[in-house]
N, C-alpha and C positions, 0 to 999 in steps of 0.2 A: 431103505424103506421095506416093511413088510407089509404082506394082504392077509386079512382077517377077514374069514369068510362065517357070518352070522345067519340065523331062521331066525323070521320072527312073522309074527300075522299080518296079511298084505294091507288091510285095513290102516292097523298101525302106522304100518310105513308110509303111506299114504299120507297119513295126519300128518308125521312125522315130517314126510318132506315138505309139506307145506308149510308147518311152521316155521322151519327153518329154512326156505328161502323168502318169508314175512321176516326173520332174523337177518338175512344178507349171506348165509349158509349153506352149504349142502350138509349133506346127513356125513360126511368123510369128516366136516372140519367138528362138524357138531359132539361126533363119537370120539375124537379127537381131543375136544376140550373136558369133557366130560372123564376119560380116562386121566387126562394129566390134572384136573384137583384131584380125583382119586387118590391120583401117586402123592403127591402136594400135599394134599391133608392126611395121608395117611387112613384114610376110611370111603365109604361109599358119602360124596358129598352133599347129600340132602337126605331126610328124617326118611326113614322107611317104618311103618309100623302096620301093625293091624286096624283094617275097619273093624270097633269096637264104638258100637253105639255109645251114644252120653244116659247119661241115666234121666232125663226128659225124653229118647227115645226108646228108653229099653220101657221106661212106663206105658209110653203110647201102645207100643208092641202088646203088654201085658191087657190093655185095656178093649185094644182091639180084638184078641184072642177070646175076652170075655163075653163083649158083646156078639161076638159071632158064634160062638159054641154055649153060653148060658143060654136055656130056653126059654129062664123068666123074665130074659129082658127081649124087651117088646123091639121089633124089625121091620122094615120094609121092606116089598117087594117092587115098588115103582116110584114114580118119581113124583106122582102123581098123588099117591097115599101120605107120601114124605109131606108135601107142601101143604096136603089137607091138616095134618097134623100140625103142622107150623104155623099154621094158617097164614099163608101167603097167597 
């Protein structure tokens, strides 16, 4: 056997061992399984990618930016102004 000594954020770890003794695990057997599909599949065994909004969110983003920095679109300052407009 060998020791693999990791850093990582206490927060994390934290999560971390919680779930997995919710799994029946500690974080040894956990990091354990996780390296051997590694080796097994030959890659890092789940999808890794970038947070890359959907294009429904990259519009909202755009639509947002407008409403907040056009000056010809009409704003609220309260919440009270909002519902008068709404009329609620």
């Amino acid at each position: 056997m060998a020791n693999m000594n990791i850093r990582m954020d206490d927060t994390i770890k934290k999560q971390a061992e919680e779930l997995f003794a919710d799994l029946g695990m500690n974080m040894t057997t956990a990091i354990n399984i996780f390296l051997k599909q590694a080796v097994r599949e030959n890659k890092i065994p789940f999808e890794i990618s970038r947070n890359i909004p959907n294009q429904t969110t990259l519009s909202a983003f755009i639509e947002g930016d407008k409403i907040a920095y056009d000056p010809t679109i009409k704003g609220y300052h309260d919440m009270d102004s909002l519902r008068k407009a709404l009329e609620i």
